[in-house]
KOLLOGU-593884 format. One line per field, with one value per residue (C-alpha): residue in three letters; residue number from 1; z, y, x. Coordinates in steps of 0.05 Angstrom, whole numbers. Layout:
% residues N
resn = (ALA | ...)
resi = (NUM | ...)
c3 = (Z | ...)
c2 = (Y | ...)
c1 = (X | ...)
***
This chain:
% residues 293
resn = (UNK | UNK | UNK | UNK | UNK | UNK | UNK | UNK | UNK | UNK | UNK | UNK | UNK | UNK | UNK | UNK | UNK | UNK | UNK | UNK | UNK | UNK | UNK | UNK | UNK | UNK | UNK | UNK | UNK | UNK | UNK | UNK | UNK | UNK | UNK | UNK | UNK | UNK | UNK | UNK | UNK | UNK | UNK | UNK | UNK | UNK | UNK | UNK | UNK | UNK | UNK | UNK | UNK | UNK | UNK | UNK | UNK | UNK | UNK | UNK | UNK | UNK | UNK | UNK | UNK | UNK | UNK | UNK | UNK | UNK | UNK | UNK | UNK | UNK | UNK | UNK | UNK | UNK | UNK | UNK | UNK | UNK | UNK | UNK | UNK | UNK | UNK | UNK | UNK | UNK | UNK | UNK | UNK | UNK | UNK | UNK | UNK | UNK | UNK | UNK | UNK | UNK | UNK | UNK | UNK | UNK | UNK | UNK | UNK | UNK | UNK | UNK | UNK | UNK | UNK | UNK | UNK | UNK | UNK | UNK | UNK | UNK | UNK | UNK | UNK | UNK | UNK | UNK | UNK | UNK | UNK | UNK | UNK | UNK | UNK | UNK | UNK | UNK | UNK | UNK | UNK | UNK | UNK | UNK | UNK | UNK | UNK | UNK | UNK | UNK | UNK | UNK | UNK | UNK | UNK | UNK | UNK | UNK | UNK | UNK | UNK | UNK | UNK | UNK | UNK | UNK | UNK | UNK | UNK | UNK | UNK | UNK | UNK | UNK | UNK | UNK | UNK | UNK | UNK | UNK | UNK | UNK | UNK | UNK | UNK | UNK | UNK | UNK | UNK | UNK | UNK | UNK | UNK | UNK | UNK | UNK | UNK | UNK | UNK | UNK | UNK | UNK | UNK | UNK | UNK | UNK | UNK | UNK | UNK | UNK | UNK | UNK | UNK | UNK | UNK | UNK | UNK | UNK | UNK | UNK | UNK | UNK | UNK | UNK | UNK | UNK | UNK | UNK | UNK | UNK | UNK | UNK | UNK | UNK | UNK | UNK | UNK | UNK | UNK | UNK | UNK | UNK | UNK | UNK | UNK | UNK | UNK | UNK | UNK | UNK | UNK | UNK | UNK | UNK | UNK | UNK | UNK | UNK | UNK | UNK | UNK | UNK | UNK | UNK | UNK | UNK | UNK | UNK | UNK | UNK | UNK | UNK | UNK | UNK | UNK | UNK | UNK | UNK | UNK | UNK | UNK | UNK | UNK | UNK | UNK | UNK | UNK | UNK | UNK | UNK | UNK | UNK | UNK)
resi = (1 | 2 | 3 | 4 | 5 | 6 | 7 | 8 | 9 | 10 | 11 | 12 | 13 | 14 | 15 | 16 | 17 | 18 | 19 | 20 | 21 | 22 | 23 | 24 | 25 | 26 | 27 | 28 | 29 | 30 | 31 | 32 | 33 | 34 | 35 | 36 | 37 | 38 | 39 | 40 | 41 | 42 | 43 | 44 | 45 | 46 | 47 | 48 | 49 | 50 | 51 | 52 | 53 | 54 | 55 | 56 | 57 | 58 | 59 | 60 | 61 | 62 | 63 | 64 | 65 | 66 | 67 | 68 | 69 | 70 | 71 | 72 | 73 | 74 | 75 | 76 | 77 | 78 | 79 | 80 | 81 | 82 | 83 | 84 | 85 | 86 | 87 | 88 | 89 | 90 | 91 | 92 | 93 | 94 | 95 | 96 | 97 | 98 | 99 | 100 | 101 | 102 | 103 | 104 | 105 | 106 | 107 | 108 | 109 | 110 | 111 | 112 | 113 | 114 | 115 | 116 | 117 | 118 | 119 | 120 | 121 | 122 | 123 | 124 | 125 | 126 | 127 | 128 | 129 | 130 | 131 | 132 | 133 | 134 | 135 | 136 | 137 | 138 | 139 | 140 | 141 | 142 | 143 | 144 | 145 | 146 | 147 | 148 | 149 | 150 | 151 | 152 | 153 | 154 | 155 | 156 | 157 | 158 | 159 | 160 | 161 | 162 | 163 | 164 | 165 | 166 | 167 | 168 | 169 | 170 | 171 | 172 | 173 | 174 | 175 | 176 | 177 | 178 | 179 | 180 | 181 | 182 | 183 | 184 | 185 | 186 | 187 | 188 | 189 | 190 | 191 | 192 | 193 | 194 | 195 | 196 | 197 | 198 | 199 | 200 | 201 | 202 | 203 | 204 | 205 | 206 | 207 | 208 | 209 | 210 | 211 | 212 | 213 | 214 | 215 | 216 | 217 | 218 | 219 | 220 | 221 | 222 | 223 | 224 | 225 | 226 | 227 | 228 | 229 | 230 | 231 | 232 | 233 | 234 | 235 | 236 | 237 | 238 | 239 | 240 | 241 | 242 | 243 | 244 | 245 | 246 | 247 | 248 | 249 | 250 | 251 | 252 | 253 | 254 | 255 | 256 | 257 | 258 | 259 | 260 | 261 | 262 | 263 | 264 | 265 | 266 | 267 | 268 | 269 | 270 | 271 | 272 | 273 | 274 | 275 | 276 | 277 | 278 | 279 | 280 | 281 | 282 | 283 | 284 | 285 | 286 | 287 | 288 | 289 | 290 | 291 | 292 | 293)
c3 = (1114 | 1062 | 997 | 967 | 901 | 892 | 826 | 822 | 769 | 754 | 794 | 880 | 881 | 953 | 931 | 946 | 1008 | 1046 | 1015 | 1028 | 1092 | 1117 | 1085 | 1114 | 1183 | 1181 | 1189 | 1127 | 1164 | 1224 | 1192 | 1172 | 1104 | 1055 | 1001 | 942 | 904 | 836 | 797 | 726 | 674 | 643 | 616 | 636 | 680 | 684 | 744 | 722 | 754 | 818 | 867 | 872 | 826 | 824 | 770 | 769 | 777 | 692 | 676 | 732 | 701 | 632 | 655 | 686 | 617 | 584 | 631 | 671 | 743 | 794 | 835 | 866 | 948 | 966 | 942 | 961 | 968 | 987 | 935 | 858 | 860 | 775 | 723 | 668 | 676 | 622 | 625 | 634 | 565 | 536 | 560 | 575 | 640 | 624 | 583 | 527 | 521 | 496 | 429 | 382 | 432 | 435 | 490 | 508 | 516 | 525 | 477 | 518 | 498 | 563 | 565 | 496 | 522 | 583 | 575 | 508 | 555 | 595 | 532 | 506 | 572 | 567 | 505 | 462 | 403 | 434 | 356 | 343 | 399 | 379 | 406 | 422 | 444 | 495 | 567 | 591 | 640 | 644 | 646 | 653 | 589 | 562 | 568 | 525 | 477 | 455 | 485 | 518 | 566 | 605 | 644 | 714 | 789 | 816 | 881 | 834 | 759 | 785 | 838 | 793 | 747 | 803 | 831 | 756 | 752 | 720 | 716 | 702 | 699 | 727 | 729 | 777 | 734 | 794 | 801 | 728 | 736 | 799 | 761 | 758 | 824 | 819 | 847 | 832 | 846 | 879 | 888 | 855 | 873 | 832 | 845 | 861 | 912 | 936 | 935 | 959 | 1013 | 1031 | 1111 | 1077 | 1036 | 1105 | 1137 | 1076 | 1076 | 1159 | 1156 | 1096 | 1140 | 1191 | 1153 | 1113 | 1180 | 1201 | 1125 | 1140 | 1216 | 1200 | 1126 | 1134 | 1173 | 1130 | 1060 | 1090 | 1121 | 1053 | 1018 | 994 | 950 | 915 | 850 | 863 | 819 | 874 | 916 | 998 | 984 | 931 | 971 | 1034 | 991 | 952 | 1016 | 1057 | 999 | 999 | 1076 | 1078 | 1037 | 1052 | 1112 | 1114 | 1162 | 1209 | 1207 | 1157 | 1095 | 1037 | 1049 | 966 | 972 | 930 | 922 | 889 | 847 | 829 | 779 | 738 | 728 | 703 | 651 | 624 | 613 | 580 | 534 | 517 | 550 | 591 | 573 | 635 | 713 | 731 | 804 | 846 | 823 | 889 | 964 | 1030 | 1069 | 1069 | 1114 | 1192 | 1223)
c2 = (-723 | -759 | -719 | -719 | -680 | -655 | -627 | -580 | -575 | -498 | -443 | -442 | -413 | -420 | -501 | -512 | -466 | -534 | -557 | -478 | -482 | -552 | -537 | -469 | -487 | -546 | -597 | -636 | -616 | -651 | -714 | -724 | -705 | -653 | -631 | -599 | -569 | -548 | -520 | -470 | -468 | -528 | -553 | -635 | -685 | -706 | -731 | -689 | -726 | -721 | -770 | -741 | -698 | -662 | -655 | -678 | -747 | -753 | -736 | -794 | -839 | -823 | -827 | -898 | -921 | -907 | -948 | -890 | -922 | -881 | -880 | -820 | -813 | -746 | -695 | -620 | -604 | -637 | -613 | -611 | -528 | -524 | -498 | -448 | -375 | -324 | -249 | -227 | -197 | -262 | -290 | -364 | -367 | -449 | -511 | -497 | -426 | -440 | -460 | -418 | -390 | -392 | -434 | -449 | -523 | -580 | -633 | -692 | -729 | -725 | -655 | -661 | -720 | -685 | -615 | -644 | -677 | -619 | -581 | -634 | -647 | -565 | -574 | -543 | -576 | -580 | -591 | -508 | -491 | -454 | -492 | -454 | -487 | -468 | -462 | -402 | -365 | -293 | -302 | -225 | -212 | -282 | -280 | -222 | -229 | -288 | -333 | -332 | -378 | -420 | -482 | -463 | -469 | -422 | -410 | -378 | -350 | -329 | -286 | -255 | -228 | -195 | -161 | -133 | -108 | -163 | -180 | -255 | -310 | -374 | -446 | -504 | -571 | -619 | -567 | -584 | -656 | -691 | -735 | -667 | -676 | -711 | -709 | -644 | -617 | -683 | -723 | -776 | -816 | -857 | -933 | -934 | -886 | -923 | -989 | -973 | -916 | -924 | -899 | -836 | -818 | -841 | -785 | -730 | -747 | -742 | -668 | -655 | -667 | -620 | -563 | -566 | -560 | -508 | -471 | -493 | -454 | -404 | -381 | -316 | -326 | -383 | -355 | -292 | -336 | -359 | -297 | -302 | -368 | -336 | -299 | -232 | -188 | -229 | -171 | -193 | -192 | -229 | -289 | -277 | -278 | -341 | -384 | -359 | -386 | -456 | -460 | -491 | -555 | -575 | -626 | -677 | -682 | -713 | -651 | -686 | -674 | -702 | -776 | -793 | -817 | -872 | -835 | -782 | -820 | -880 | -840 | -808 | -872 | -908 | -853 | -844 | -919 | -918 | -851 | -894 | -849 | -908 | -982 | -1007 | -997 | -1010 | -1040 | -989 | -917 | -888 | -905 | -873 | -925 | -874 | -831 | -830 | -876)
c1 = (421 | 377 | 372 | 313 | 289 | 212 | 196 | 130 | 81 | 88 | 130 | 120 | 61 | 9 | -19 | 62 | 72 | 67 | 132 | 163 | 141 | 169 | 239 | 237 | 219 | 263 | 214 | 255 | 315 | 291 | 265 | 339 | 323 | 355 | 304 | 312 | 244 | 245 | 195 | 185 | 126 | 143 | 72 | 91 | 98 | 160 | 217 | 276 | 320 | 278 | 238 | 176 | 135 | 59 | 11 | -65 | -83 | -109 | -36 | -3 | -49 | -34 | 45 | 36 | -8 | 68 | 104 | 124 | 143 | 107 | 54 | 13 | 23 | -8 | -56 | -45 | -119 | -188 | -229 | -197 | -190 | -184 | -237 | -243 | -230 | -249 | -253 | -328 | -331 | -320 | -386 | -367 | -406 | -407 | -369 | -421 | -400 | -336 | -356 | -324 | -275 | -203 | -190 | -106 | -94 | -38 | -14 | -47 | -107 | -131 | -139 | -181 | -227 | -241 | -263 | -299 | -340 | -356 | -367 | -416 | -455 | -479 | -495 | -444 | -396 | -326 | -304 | -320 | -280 | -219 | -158 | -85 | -29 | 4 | 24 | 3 | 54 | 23 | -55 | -67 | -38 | -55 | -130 | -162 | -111 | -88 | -134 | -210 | -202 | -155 | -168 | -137 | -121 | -172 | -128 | -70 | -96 | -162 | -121 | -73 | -121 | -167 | -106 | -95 | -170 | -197 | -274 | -277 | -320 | -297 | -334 | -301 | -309 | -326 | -391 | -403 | -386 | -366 | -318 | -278 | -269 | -209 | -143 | -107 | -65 | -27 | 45 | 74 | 123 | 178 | 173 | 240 | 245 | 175 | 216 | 282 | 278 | 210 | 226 | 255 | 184 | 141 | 194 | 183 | 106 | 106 | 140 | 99 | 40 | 56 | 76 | 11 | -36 | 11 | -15 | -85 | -89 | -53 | -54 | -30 | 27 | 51 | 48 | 83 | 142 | 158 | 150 | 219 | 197 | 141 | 136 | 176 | 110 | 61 | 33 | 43 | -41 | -56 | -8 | -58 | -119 | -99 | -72 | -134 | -183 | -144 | -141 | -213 | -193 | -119 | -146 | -189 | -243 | -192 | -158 | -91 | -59 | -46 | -97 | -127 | -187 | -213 | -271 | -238 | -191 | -229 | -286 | -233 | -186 | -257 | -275 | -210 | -207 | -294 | -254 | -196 | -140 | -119 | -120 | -146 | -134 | -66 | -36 | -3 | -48 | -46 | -25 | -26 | 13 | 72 | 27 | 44 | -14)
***
């Protein structure tokens, strides 16, 4: 058995029940491959030791401006499922809205150059908005609080804070800007692995593959299979809620998982380069050659 190490961008939550599921089923197993998956609140992108790991596209790209070796090879859904949650009292019902809110954030100056953008194109003055720090774990007792809003994936945040009684008010950002349609959550790989066992990541992506289809047709029956890897305080119906919502974008039109399309990807890379994030377009971004054909 190969062994492989995946490390995820938060805790196993339903955008990762594809990994759960394969491992669990033993679709790894079967590919000849041993995989380990790792994953806390950790607020960065970052191997740990490991071959693959997910985050959004704007933070691979960011990564690779560094002279980080890897390049991205899957994204977990079809359609980028983040925006901006609030509670309803807050009134941020759009990007312009958050001026003079407390709105949680992360170090990089991605983050900063992209939601000021958002900010700007409604009309508000990103420069008013009230900036915390921090990575935000608990977002029932996180928003209200200590923050207004949080940028989010709606599949996860959004459905911890209706099962608490929430009212909200949420906003996708590739509705408010098709840029923000971008790759995320997604997979990257190291170069090395990439370069040196490249049969082992076509085998990883291949069972990947299949247990993802296996989420999309059955999303109930998936998410309740690996209970056991979830958050213990996840109710059994919030996990059916939030894999039923994703079900609709974790294939493509030809019914796989996990393709990037250029279409996608390509509109992001170009504005972070035009806001100075990025230095320029670099070789190897994103493949899908690792896919089965």
């Amino acid at each position: 058995m190969e062994k492989l190490k995946v490390v995820l961008d938060w805790f196993p939550n339903t955008n990762h029940t594809g990994f759960l599921l394969a491992k669990k089923r033993g679709y790894f197993a079967e590919a000849g491959l041993d995989v380990e998956i790792c994953g806390e609140v950790h607020g960065e992108m970052a191997f740990h030791g490991g071959d693959f790991v997910c985050g959004p596209q704007i933070a691979m790209l960011e990564c690779m401006d560094r002279g980080i070796e890897m390049t991205a090879i899957a994204v977990l859904t079809q359609k980028c499922d983040s925006g901006i949650v609030s509670l309803k009292e807050a009134g941020i019902t759009s990007p312009g809205k958050l001026e003079g809110k407390r709105l949680t954030h992360w170090a990089p100056e991605w983050f900063h150059k992209s939601v000021r953008r958002l900010v700007e194109k409604d009309g508000g003055d990103y420069d008013k908005v009230r900036l915390i720090h921090m990575d935000v774990g608990d977002i029932a007792a996180t928003l209200g609080t200590l923050a207004d809003a949080t940028w989010v994936y709606e599949n996860w945040e959004n459905q911890v804070l209706l099962e608490a009684g929430k009212e909200i008010n949420y906003f996708n950002l590739g509705d408010i800007d098709p840029i923000f349609d971008f790759c995320a959550p997604a997979m990257a790989a190291s170069r090395r692995i990439l370069s040196e066992r490249p049969t082992a990541v076509k085998r990883f992506l291949g069972a990947l593959d299949q247990a993802y289809r296996c989420a999309a047709a059955d999303p109930e029956g998936a998410v309740l299979e690996v209970r056991e890897f979830m958050p213990e305080d996840a109710s059994d119906a919030l996990l059916i809620r939030s894999q039923k919502h994703l079900a609709p974008i974790l294939l493509d039109r030809q019914g796989r998982g996990g393709r990037i399309s250029a279409r996608r990807w390509n509109p992001m890379a170009e504005f972070l380069v035009e806001a100075g994030v990025i230095k320029a377009r670099m070789d190897q971004e994103f493949t899908n050659e690792y896919f089965p054909q």
